[in-house]
N, CA, C and O atoms as a printed pandas DataFrame, in Angstrom:
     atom_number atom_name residue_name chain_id  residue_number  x_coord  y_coord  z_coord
0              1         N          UNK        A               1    9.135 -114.979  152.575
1              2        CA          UNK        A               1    9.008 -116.412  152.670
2              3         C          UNK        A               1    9.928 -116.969  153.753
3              4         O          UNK        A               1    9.659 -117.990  154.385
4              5         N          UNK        A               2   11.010 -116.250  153.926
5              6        CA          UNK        A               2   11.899 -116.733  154.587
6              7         C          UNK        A               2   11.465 -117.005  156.553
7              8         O          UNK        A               2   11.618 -117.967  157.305
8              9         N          UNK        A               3   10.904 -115.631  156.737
9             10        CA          UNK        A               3   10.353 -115.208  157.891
10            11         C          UNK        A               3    9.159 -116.523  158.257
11            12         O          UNK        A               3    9.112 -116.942  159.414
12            13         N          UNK        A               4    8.211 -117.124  157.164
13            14        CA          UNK        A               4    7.155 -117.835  157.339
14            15         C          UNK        A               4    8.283 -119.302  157.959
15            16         O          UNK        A               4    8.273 -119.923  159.021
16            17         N          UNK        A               5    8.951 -119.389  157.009
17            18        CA          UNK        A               5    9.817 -120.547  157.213
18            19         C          UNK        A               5   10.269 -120.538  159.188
19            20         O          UNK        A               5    9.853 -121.474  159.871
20            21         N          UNK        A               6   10.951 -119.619  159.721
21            22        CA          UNK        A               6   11.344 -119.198  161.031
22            23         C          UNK        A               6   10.673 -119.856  161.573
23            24         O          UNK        A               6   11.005 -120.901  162.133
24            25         N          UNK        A               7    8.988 -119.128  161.495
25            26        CA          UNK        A               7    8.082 -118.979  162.555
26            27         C          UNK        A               7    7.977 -120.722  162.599
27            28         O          UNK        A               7    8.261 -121.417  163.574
28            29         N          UNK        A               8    7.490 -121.203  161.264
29            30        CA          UNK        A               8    7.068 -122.490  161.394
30            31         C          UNK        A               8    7.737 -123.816  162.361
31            32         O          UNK        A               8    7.258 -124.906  162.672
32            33         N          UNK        A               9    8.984 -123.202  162.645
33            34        CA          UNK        A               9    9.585 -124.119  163.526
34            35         C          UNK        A               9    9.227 -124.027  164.934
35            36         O          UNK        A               9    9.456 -124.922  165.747
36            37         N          UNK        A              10    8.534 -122.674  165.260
37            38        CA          UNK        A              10    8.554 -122.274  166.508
38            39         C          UNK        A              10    7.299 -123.278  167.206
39            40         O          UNK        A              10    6.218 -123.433  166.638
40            41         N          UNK        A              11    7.597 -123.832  168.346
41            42        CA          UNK        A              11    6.261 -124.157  169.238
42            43         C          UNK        A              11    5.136 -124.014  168.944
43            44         O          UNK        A              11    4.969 -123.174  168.060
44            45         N          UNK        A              12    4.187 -124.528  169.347
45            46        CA          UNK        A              12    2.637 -124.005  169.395
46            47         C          UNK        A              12    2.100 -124.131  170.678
47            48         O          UNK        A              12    1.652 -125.233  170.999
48            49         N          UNK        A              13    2.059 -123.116  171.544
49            50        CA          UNK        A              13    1.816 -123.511  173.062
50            51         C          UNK        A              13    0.289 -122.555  173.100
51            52         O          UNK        A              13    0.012 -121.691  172.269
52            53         N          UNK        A              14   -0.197 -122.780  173.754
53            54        CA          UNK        A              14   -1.158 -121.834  174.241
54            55         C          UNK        A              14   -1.387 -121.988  175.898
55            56         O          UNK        A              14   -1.477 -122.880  176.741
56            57         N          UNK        A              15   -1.413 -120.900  175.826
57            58        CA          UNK        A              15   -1.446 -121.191  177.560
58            59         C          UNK        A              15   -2.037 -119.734  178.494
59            60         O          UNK        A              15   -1.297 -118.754  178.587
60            61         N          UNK        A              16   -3.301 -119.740  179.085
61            62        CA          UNK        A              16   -4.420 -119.239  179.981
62            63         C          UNK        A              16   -4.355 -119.472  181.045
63            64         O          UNK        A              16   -4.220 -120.610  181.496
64            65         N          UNK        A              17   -4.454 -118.192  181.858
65            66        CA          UNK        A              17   -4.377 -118.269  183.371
66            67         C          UNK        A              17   -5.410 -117.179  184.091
67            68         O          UNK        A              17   -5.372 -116.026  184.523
68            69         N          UNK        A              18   -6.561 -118.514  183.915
69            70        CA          UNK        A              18   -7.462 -117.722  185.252
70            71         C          UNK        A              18   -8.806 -117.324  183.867
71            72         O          UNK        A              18   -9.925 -117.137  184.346
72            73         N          UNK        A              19   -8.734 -117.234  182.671
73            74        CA          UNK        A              19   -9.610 -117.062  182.134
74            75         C          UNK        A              19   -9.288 -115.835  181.750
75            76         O          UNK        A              19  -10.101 -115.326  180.978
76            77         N          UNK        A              20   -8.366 -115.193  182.037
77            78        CA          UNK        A              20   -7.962 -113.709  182.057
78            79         C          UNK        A              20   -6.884 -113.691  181.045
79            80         O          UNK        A              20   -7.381 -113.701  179.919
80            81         N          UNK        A              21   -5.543 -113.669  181.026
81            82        CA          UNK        A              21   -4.305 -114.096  180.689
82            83         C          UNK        A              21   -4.108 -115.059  179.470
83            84         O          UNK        A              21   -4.324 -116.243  179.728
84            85         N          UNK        A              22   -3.737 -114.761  178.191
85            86        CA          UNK        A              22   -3.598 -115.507  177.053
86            87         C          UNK        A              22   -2.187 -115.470  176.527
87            88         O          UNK        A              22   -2.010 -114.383  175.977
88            89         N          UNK        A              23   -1.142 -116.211  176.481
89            90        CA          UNK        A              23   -0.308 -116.374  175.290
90            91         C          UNK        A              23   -0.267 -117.708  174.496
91            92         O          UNK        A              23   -0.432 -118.859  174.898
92            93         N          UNK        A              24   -0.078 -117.368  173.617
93            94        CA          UNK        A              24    0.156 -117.607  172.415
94            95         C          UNK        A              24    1.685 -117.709  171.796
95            96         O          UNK        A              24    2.378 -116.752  172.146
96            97         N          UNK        A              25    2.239 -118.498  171.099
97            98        CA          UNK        A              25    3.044 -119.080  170.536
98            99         C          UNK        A              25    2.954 -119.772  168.895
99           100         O          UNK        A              25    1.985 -120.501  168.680
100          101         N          UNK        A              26    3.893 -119.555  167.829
101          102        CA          UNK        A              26    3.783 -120.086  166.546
102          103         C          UNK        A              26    2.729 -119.639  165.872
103          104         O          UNK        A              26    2.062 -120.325  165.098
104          105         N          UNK        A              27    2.476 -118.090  166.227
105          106        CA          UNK        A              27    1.785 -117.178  165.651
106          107         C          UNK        A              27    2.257 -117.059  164.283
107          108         O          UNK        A              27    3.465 -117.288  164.230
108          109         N          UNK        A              28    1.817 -116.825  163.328
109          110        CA          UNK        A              28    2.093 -116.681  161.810
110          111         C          UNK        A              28    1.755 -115.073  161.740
111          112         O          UNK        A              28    2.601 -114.195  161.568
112          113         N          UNK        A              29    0.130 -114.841  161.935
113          114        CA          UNK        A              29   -0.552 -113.946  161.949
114          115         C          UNK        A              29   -1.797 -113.483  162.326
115          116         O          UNK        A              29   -2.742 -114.261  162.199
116          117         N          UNK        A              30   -2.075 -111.907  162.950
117          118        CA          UNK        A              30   -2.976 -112.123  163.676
118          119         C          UNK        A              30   -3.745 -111.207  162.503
119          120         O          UNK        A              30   -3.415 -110.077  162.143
120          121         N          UNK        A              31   -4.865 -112.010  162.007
121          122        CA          UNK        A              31   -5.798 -111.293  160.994
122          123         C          UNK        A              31   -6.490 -110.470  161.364
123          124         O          UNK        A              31   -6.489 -109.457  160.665
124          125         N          UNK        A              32   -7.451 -110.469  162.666
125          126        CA          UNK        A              32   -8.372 -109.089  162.973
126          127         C          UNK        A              32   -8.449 -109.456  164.241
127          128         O          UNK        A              32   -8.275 -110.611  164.629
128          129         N          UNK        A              33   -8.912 -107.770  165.484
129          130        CA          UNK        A              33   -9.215 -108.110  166.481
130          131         C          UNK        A              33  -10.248 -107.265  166.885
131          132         O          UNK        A              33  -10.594 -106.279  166.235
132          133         N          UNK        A              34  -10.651 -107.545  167.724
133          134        CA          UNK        A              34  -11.492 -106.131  168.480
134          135         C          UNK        A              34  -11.710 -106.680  169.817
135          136         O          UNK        A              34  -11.232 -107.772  170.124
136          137         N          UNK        A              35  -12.706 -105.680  170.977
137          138        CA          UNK        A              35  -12.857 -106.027  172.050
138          139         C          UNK        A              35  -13.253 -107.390  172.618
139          140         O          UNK        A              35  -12.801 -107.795  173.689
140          141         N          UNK        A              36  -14.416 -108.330  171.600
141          142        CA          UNK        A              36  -14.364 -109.460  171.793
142          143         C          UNK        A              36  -14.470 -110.542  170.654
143          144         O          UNK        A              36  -15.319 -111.393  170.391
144          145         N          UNK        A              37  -13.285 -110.179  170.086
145          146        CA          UNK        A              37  -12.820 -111.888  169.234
146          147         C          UNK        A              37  -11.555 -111.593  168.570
147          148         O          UNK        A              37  -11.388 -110.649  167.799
148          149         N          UNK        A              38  -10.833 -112.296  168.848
149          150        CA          UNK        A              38   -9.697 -111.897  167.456
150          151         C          UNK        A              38   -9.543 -112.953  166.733
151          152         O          UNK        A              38   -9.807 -113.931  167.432
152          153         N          UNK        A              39   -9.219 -113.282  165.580
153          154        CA          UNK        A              39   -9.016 -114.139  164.587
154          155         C          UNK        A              39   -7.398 -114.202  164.418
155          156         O          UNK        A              39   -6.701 -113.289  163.975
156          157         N          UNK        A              40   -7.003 -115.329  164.813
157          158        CA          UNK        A              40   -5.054 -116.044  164.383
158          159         C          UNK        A              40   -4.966 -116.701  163.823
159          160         O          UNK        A              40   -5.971 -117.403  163.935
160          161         N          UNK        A              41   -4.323 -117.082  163.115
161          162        CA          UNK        A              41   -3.236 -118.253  162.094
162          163         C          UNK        A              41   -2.237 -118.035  162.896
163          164         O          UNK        A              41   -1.623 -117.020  163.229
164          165         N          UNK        A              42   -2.138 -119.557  163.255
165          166        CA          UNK        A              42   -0.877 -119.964  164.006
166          167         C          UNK        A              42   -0.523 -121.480  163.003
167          168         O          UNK        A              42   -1.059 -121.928  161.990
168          169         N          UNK        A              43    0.415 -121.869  163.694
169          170        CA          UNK        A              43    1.060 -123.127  162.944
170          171         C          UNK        A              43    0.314 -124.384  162.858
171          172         O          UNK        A              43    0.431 -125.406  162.183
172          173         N          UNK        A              44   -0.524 -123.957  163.803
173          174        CA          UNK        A              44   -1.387 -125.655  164.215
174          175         C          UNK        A              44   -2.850 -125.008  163.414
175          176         O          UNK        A              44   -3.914 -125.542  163.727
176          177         N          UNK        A              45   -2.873 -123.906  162.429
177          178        CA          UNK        A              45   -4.292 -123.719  162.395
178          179         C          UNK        A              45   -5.021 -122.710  162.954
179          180         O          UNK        A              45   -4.920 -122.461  164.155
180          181         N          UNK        A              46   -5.678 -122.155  162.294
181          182        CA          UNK        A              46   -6.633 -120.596  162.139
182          183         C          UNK        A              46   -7.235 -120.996  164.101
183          184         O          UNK        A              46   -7.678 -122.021  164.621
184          185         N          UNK        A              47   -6.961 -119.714  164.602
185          186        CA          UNK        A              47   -8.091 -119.763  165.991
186          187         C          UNK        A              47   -8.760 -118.608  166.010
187          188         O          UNK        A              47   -8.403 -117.545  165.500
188          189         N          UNK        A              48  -10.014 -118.897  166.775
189          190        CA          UNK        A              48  -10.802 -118.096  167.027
190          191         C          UNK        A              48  -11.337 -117.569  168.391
191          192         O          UNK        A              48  -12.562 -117.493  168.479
192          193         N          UNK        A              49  -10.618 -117.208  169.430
193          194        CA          UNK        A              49  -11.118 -116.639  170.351
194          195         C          UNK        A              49  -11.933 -115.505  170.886
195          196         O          UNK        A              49  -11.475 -114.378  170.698
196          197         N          UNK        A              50  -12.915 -115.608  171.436
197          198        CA          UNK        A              50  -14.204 -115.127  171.981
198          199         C          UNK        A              50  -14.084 -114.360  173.761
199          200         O          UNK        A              50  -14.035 -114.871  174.879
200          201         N          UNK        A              51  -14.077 -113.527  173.471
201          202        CA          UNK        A              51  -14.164 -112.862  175.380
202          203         C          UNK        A              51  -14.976 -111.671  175.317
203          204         O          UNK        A              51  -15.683 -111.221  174.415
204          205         N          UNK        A              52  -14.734 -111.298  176.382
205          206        CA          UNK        A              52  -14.988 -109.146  177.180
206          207         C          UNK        A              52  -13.703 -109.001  177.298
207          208         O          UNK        A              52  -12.865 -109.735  177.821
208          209         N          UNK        A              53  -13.575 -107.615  176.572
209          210        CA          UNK        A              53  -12.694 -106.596  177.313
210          211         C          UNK        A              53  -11.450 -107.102  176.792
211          212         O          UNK        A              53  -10.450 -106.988  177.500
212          213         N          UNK        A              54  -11.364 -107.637  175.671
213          214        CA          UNK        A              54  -10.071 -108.165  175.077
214          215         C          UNK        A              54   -9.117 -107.433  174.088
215          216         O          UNK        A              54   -9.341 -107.069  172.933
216          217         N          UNK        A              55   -8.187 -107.334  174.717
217          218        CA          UNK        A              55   -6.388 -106.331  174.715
218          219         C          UNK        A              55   -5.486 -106.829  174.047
219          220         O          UNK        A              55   -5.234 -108.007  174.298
220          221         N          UNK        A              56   -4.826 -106.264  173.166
221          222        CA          UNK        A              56   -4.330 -107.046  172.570
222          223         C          UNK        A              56   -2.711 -106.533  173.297
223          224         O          UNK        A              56   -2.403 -105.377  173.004
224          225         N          UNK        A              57   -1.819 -107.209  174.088
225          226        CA          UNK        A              57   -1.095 -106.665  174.819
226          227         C          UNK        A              57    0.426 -106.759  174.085
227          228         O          UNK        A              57    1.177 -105.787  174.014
228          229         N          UNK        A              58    0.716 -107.968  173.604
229          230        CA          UNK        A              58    1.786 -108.041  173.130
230          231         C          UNK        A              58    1.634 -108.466  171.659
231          232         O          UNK        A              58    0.553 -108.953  171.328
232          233         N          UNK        A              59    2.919 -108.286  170.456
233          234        CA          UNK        A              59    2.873 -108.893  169.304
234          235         C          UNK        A              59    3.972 -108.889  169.230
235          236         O          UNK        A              59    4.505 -107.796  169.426
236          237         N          UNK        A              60    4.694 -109.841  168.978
237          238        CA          UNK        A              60    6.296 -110.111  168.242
238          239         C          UNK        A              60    6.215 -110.752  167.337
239          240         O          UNK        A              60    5.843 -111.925  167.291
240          241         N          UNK        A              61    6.502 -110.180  166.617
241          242        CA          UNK        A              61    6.208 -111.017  165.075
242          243         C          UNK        A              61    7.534 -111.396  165.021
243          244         O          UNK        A              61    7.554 -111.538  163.798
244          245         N          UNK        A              62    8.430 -111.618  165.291
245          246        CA          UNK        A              62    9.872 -111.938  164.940
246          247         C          UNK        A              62    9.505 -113.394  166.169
247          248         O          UNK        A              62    9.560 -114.379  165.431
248          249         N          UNK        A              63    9.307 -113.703  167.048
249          250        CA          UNK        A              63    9.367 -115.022  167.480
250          251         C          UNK        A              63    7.684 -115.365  167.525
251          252         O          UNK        A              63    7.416 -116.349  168.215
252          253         N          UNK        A              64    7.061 -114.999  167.180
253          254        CA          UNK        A              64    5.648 -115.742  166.521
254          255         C          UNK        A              64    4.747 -115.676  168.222
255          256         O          UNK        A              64    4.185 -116.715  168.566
256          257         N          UNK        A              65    4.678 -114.514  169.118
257          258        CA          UNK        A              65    3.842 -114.393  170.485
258          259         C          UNK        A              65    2.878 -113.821  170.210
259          260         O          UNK        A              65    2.845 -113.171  169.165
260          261         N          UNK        A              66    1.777 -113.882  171.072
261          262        CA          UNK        A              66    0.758 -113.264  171.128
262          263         C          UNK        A              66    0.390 -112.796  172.204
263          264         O          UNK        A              66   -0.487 -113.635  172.412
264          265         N          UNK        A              67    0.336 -112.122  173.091
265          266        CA          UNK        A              67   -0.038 -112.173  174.746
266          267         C          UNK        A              67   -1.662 -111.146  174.637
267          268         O          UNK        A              67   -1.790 -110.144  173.934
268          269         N          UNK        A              68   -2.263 -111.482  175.138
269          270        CA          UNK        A              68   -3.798 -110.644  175.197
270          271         C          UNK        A              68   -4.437 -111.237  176.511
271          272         O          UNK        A              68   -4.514 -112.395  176.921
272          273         N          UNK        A              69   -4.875 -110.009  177.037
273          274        CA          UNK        A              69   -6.094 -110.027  178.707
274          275         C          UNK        A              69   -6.838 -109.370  178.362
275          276         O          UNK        A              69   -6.747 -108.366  177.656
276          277         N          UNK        A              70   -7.657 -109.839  178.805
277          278        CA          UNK        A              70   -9.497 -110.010  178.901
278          279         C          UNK        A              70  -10.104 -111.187  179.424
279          280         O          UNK        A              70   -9.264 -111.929  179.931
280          281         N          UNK        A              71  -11.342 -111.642  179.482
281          282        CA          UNK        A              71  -11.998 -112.258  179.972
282          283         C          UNK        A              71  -12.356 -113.072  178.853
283          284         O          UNK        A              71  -13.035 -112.541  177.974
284          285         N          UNK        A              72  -11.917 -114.631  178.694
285          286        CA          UNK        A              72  -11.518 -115.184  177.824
286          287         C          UNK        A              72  -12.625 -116.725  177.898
287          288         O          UNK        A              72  -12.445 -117.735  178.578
288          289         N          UNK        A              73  -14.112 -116.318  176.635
289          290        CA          UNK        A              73  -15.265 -117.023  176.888
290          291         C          UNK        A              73  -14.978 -118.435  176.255
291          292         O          UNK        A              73  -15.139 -119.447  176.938
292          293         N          UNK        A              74  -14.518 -118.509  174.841
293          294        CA          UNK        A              74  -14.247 -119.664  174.423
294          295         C          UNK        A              74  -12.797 -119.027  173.128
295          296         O          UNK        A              74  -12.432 -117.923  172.724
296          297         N          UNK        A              75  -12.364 -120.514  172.880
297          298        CA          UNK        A              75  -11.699 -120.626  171.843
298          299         C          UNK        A              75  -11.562 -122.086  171.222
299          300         O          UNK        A              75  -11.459 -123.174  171.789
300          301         N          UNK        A              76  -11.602 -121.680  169.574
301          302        CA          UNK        A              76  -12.172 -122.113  168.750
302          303         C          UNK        A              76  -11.144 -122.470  167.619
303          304         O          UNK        A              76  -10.953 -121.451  166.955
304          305         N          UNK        A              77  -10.138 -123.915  166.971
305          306        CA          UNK        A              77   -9.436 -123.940  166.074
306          307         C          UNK        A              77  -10.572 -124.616  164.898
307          308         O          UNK        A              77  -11.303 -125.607  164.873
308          309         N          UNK        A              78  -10.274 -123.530  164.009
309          310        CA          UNK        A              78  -10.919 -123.847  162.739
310          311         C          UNK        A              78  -10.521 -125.504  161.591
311          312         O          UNK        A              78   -9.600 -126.319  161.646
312          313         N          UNK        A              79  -11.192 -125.433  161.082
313          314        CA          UNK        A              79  -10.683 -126.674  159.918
314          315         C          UNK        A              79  -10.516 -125.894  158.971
315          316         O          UNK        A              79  -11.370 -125.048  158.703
316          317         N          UNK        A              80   -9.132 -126.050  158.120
317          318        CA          UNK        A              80   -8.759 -125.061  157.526
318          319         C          UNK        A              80   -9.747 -125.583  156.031
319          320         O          UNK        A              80   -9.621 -124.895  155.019
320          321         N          UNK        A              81  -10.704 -126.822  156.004
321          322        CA          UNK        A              81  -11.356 -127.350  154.879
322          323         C          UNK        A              81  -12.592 -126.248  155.166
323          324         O          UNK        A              81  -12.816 -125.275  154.446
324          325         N          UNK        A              82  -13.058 -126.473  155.913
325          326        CA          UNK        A              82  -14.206 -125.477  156.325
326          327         C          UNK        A              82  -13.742 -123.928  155.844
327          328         O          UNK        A              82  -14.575 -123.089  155.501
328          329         N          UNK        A              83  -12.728 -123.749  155.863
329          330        CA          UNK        A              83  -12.281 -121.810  155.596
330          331         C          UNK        A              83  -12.965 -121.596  153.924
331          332         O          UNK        A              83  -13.843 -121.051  153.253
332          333         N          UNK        A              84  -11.612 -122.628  153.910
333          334        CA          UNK        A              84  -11.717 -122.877  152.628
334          335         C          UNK        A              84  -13.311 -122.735  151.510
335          336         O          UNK        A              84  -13.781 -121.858  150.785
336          337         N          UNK        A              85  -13.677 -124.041  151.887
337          338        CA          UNK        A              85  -15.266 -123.925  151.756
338          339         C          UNK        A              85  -16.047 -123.038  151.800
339          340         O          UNK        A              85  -16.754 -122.935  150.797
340          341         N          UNK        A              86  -16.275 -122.042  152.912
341          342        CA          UNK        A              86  -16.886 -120.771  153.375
342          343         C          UNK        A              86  -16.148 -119.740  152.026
343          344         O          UNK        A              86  -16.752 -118.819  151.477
344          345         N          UNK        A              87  -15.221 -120.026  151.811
345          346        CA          UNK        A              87  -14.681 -118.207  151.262
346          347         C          UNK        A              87  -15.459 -118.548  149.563
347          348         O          UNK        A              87  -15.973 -117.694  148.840
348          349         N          UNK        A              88  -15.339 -119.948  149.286
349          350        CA          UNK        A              88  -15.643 -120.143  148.009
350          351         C          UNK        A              88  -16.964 -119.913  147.608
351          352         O          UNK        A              88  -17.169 -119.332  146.543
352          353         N          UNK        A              89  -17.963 -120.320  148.372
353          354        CA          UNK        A              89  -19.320 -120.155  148.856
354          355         C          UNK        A              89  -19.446 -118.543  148.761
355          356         O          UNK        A              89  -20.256 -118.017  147.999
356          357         N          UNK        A              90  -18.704 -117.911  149.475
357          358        CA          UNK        A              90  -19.377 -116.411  149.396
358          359         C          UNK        A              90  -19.053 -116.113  148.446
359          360         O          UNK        A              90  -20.077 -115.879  147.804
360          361         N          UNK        A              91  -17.841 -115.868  147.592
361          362        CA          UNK        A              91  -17.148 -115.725  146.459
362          363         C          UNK        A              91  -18.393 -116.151  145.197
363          364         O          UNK        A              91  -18.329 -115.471  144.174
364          365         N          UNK        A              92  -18.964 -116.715  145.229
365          366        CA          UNK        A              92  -19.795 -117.809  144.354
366          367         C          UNK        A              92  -20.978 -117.077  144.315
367          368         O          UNK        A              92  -21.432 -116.572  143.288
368          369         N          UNK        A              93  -21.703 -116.983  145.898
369          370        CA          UNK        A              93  -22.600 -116.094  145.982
370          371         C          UNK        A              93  -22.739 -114.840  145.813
371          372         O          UNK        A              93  -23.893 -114.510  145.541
372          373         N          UNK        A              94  -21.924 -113.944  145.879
373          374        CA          UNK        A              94  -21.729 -112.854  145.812
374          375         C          UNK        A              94  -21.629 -112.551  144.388
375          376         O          UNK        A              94  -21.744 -111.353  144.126
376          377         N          UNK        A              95  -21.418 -113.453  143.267
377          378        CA          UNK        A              95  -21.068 -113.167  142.216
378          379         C          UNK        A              95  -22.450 -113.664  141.360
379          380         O          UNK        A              95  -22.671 -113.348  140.191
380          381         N          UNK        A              96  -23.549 -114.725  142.413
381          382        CA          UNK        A              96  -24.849 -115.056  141.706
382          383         C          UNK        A              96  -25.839 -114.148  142.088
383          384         O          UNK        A              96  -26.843 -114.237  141.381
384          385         N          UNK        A              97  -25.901 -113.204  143.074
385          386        CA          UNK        A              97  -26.782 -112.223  143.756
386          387         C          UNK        A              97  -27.420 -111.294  142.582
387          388         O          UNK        A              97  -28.199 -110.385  142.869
């Protein structure tokens, strides 16, 4: 708990250069990735970024960074009401199937 507390003070910057080049700041956690999308919780809210060829280059979990290159198509901050909503929905469904 203590560690969540840290991060939460930290910045929330995001910042892209060239479409290529991603960091990230006030990372909490990075939930899944692969070549093109990874899923974050950061401080400002769940993101969802979309590319080619996407690396996941740096992680510091002790000051909350993210650094990743690839070719960087869109990105996407979730409504954390919408998550919400969605998980209950499948949860629901999955259990009326």
């Amino acid at each position: 708990m203590e560690r969540d507390n840290q991060i939460r003070e930290f910045n929330h910057v995001f910042n892209l250069v060239e479409r290529k080049n991603v960091s990230i700041s006030g990372v909490k956690k990075v939930e899944s990735f692969d070549s093109e999308e990874f899923l974050i919780e950061s401080v400002m809210g769940t993101i969802i970024l979309k590319g080619e060829g996407l690396e996941l280059l740096k992680l510091d979990t002790m000051q909350g960074v993210v650094t990743i290159k690839g070719l960087v198509n869109s990105l996407t901050y979730l409504d954390e009401n919408i998550l919400k909503k969605n998980k209950e929905n499948s949860v629901i469904s999955r259990l009326f199937k």
